[in-house]
TORTI-646220 format. One line per 3 residues: for each residue z, x, y of C-alpha. Coordinates in Angstrom, 3 decimals. Each point is the difference from the previous one (the first is absolute). Layout:
! TORTI-646220
Z:X:Y  ...
This chain:
! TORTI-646220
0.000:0.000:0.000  -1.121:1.510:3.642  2.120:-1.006:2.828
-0.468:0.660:3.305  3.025:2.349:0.277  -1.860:2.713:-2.395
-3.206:-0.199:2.567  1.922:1.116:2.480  1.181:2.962:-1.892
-3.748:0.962:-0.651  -0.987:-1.207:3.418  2.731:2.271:2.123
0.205:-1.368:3.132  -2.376:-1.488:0.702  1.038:-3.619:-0.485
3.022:0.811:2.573  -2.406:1.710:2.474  -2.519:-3.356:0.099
3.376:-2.213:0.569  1.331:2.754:3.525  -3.574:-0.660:1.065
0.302:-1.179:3.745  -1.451:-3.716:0.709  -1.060:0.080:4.073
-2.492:1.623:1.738  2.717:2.071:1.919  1.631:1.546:-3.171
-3.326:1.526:-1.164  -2.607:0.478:2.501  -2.404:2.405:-2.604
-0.919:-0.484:-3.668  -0.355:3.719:0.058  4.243:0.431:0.116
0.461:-2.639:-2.872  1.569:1.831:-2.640  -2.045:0.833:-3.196
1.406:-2.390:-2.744  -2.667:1.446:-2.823  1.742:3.748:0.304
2.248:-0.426:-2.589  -2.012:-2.294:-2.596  -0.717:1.733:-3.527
-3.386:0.360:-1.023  -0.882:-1.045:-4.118  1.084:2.851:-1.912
-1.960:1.340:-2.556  2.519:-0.906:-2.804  -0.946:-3.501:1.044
-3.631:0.306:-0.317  0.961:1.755:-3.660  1.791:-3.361:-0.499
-3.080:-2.606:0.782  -2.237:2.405:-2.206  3.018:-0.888:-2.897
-0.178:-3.334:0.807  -3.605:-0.631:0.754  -0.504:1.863:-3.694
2.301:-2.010:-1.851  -1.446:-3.215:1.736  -3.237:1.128:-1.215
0.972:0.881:-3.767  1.331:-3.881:0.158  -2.900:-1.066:0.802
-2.152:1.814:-2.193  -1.886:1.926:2.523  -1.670:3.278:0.148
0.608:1.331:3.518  -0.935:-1.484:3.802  -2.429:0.727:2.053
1.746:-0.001:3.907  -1.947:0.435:2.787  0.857:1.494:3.824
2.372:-1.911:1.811  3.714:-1.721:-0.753  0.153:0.618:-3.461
-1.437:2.816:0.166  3.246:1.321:2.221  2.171:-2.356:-1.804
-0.619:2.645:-3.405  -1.150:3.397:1.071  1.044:0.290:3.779
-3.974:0.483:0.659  -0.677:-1.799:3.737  -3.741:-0.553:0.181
-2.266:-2.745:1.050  -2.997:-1.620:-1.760  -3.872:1.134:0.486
-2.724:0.092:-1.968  0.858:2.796:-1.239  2.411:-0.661:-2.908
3.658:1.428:0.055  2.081:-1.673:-3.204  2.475:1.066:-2.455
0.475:-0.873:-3.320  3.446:0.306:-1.523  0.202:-0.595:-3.840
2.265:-2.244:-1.631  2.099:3.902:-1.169  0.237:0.800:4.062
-2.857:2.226:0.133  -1.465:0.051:3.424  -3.682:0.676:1.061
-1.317:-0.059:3.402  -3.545:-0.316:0.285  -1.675:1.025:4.174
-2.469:1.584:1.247  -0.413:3.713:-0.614  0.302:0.835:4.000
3.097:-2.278:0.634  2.222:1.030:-2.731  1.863:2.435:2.124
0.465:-3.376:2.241  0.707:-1.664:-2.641  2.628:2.629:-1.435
2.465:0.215:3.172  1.517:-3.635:-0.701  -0.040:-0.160:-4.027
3.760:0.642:-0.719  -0.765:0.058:-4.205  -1.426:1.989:-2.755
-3.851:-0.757:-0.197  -3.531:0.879:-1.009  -1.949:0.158:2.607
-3.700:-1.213:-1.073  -2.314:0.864:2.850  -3.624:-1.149:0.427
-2.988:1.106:1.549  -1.795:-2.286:2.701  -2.991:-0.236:-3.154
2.508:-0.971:-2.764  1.803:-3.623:-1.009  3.724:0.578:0.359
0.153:-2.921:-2.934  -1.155:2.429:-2.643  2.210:2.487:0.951
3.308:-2.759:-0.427  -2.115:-0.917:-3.267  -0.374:3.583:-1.252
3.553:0.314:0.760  1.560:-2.762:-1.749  -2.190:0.180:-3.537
1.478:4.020:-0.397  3.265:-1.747:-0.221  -1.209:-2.919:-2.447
0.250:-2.182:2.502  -3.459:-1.286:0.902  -0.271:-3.056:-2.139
2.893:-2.893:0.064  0.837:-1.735:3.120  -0.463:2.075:3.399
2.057:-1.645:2.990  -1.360:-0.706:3.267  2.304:-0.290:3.294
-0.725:-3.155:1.280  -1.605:1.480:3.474  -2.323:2.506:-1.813
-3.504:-0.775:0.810  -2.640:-1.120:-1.969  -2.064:3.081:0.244
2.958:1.763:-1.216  0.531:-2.578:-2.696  -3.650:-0.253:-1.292
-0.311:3.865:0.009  2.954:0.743:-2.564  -1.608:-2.482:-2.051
-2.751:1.334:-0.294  1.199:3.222:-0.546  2.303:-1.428:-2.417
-1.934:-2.631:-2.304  2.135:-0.750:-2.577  3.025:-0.542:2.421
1.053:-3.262:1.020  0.548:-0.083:3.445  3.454:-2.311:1.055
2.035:-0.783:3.085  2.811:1.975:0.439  1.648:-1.514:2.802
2.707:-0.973:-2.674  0.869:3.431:-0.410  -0.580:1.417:3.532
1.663:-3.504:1.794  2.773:0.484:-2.708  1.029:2.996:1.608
-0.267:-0.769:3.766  1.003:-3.349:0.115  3.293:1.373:-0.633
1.665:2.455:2.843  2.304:2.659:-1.009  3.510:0.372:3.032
-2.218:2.930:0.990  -2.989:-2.645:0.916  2.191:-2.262:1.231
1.255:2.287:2.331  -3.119:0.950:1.187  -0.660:-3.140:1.110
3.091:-1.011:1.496  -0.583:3.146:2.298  -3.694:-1.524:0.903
2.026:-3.314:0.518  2.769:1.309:1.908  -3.056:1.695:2.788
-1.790:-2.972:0.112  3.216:-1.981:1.103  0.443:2.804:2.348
-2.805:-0.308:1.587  -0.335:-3.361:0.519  3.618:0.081:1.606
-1.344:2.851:2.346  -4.047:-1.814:0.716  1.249:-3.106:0.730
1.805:-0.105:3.045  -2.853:1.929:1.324  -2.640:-2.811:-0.345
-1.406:-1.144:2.780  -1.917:-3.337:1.448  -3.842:0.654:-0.338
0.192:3.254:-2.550  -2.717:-0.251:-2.734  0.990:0.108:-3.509
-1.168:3.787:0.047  2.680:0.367:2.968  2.492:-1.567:-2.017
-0.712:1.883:-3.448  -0.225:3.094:1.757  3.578:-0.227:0.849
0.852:-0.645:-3.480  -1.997:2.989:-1.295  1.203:2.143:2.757
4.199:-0.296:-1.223  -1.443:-0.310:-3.718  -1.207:3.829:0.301
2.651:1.466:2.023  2.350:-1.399:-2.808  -1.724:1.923:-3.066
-2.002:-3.239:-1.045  -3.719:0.963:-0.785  -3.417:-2.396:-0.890
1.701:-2.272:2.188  -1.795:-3.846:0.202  0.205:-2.949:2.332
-1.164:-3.210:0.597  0.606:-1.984:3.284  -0.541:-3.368:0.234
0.359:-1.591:3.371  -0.275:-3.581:0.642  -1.847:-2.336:-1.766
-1.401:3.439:-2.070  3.229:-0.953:-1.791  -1.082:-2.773:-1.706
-2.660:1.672:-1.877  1.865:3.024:-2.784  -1.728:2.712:1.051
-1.131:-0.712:3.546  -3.195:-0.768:1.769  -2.724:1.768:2.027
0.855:-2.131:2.954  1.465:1.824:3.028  3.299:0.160:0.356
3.108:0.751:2.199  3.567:-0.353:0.480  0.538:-3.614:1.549
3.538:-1.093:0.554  1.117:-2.847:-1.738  -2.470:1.072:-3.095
0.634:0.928:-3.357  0.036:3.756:-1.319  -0.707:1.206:-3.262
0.102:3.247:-1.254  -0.058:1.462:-3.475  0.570:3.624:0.382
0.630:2.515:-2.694  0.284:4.071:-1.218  0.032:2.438:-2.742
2.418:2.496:-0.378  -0.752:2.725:-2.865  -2.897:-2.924:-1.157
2.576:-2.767:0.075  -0.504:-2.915:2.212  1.439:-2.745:1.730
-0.856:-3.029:1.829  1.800:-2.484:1.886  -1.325:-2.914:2.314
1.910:-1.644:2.950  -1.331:-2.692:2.304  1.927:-1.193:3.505
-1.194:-1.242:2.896  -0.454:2.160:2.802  1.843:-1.425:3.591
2.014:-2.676:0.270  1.401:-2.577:-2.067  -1.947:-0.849:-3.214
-1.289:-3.910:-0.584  1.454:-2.231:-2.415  -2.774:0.027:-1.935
-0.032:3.807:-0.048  3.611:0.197:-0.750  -0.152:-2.172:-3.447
-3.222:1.339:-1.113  1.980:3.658:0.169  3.308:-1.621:-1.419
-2.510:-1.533:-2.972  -1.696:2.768:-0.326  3.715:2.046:-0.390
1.363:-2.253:-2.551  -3.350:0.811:-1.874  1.231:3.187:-0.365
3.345:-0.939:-1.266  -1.752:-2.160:-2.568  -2.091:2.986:-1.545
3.009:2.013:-0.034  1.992:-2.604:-1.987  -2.680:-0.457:-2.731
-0.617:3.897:-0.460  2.063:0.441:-3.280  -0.234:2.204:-2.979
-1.662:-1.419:-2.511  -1.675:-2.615:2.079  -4.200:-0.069:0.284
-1.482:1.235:3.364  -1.638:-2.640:1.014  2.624:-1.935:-0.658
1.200:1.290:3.320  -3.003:-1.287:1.806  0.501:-3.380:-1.707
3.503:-0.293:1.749  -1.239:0.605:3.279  -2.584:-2.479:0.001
2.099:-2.634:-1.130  2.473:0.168:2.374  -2.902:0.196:2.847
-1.879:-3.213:-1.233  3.812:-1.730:0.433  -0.338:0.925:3.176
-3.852:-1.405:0.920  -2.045:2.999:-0.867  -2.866:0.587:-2.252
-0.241:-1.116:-3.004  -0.688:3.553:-1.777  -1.520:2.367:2.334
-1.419:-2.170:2.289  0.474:-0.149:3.843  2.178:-0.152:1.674
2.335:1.736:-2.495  -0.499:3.391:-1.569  -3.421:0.685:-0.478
1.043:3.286:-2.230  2.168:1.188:-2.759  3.522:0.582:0.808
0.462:3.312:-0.910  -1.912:3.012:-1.459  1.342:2.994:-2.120
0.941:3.446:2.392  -0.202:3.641:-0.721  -2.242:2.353:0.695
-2.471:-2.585:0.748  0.865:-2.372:2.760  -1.497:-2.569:-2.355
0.514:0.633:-3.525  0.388:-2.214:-3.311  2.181:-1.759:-0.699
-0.108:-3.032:2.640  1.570:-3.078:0.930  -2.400:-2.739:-0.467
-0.601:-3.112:-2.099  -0.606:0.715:-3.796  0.611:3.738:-0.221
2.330:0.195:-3.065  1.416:3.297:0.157  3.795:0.117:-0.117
2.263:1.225:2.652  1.513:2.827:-1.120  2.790:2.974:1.441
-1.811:2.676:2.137  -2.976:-2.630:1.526  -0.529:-0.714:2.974
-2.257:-2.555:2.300  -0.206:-1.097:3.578  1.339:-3.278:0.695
-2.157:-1.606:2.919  -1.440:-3.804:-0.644  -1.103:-0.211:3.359
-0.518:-3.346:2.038  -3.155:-0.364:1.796  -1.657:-3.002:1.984
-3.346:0.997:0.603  -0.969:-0.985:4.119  3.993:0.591:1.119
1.745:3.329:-1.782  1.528:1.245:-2.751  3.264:1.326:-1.182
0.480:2.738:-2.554  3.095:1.753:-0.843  -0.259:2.381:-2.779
2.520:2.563:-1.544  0.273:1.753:-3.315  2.228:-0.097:-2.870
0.567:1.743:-3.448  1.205:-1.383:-3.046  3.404:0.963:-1.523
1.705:-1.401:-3.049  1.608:-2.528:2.079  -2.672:-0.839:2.318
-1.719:0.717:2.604  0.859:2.766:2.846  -1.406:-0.009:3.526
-1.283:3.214:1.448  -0.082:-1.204:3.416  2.163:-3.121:1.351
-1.881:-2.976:0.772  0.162:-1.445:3.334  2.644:-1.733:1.379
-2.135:-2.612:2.455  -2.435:-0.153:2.325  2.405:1.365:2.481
0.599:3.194:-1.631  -2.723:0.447:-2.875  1.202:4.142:0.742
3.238:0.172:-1.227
């Protein structure tokens, strides 16, 4: 069981560091002298990444499969450490189901490729004239290996796919997201705390943006604040999404231009990564003066939403059965029915690692049980398309006796900061 008390022993101080943060616009006139609350976080040792090759192994012998093909991005880091971005030129490993490790690249970017792989490997290099595929094929019948069932992360693409069949005929070719999503779905402390640190900057710098917002900034203005405190505090690949006005309504915004009105609603859904880790919360308010009634219990709905997730995350209990909670207590209220508008137009929650969005998520139908170590977003937004939209939005992991928040919701409308 993880409780919050041993993320703050792998965290340091940073928890107590976001909570001195000053509030005004006197306290702290420069992002530049917020403190840097990502100095002390601990980066995935390599007895960890030993551990997910143990796992992901005996996941595969289960399972009956060969080895799995992984290409560049979050898995890729997830097992080896190796941080490197998709082209069309192929860099993969394949790890066999006895933890051996190949890394397949280009012949000129393997000393690249080499400065962030943190395990034993073989490094099989290609030339711009050669398939990379038959070198992972060549590699894997040596060991006896190139017939059964070969793996596929569920991102690899088809090129990738289609090429190690071919260069391995009598394979059979399978999804292994079972064994690659039965390893990351579930965080260790030290991924936890990881993202409690991304959490914990993200609070931050809301705490220190807001008060600087001003009547007619864009919603570059008002994310560059964000960005601005989210880099002086150690946060990294920061994101943000300002919604201003009736922008709000719609999830993810509109081309429409738009400004800082008093009186309107603002959205924002603003995140990090901290060692690959991230976070992402969402807060809406309305900016000057005193809100409308209408504004006030669409945010007070909208709140209780979030209470309602919360209650029905429990070990043991389907994912989607989350979703299913959420929308019944909204159609009690007038909204919907299902996912229609106004209501919540999306899923109430998606899975959180490495990937902002990441199996598994909170929606209707997905049957995958809660279990210790997941964690999800909880944010069933309200939206009425033509007026605005209200989304509050913070994460929580699973323990064996629930659910834990990283950040704390919102109290009200009044003080959606604290």
């Amino acid at each position: 069981m993880i409780r919050r008390r041993e993320l703050l022993a792998l965290t340091g101080t940073a928890v107590a560091l976001s909570a001195a943060l000053p509030r005004t616009l006197s306290a702290q006139p420069t992002a530049e002298g917020l403190p840097n609350l990502a100095a002390s976080a601990v980066p995935i040792t390599v007895d960890e990444l030993r551990a997910r090759i143990a796992k992901v192994g005996a996941l595969m012998r289960a399972q009956n499969i060969n080895a799995v093909l992984i290409e560049a991005g979050s898995s890729l880091r997830y097992f080896t450490g190796i941080q490197w971005w998709r082209s069309e030129r192929l860099t993969a490993a394949i790890i066999t189901r006895e933890g051996e490790i190949a890394i397949v690249t280009p012949f000129f970017e393997e000393p690249s490729v080499r400065e962030s792989l943190a395990l034993d490997a073989e490094i099989l290099t290609w030339d711009e004239d050669e398939d990379p595929l038959r070198a992972v094929g060549t590699w894997l019948s040596t060991r006896g290996l190139g017939t059964g069932r070969i793996g596929i992360e569920e991102t690899v693409r088809y090129f990738a796919v289609d090429g190690l069949q071919q260069a391995l005929p009598e394979a059979t070719i399978v999804n292994g997201a079972p064994v690659v999503r039965g390893c990351r779905m579930i965080k260790s402390p030290a991924e936890l705390a990881l993202m409690q640190v991304a959490t914990d900057i993200t609070t931050a710098a809301y705490r220190h943006a807001v008060p600087r917002i001003e009547r007619g900034m864009s919603p570059r203005d008002v994310g560059a604040l964000i960005n601005s405190a989210t880099r002086a505090m150690g946060g990294t690949s920061e994101f943000e999404l300002i919604l201003l006005g009736e922008a709000s309504a719609y999830p993810h915004g509109s081309g429409k231009p738009q400004e800082v009105r008093e009186g309107e609603v603002v959205l924002m859904d603003c995140g990090c990564t901290v060692h690959g880790y991230q976070s992402d919360i969402s807060r809406s308010f309305v900016f000057g003066g005193e809100p409308t009634a209408r504004q006030r219990m669409v945010w007070n709905q909208m709140r209780q939403g979030q209470d309602v997730a919360f209650a029905a995350a429990r070990i043991g209990a389907p994912a989607g059965a989350v979703d299913d909670a959420v929308r019944a207590f909204y159609e009690g209220l007038g909204y919907g029915p299902g996912y229609r508008l106004p209501g919540t137009s999306h899923r109430t929650g998606h899975g959180i690692g490495l990937d902002g969005h990441e199996p598994v998520n909170l929606v209707r139908g997905d049957t995958t049980t809660l279990a210790p170590g997941m964690c999800f977003s909880n944010e069933p937004g309200i939206y009425i398309p033509g007026e605005f939209g209200i989304r509050l939005e913070d994460c929580f992991w699973m323990t064996e006796d629930g659910p834990r928040w990283f950040s704390t919701p919102a109290r009200s409308i009044d003080d959606p900061f604290s």
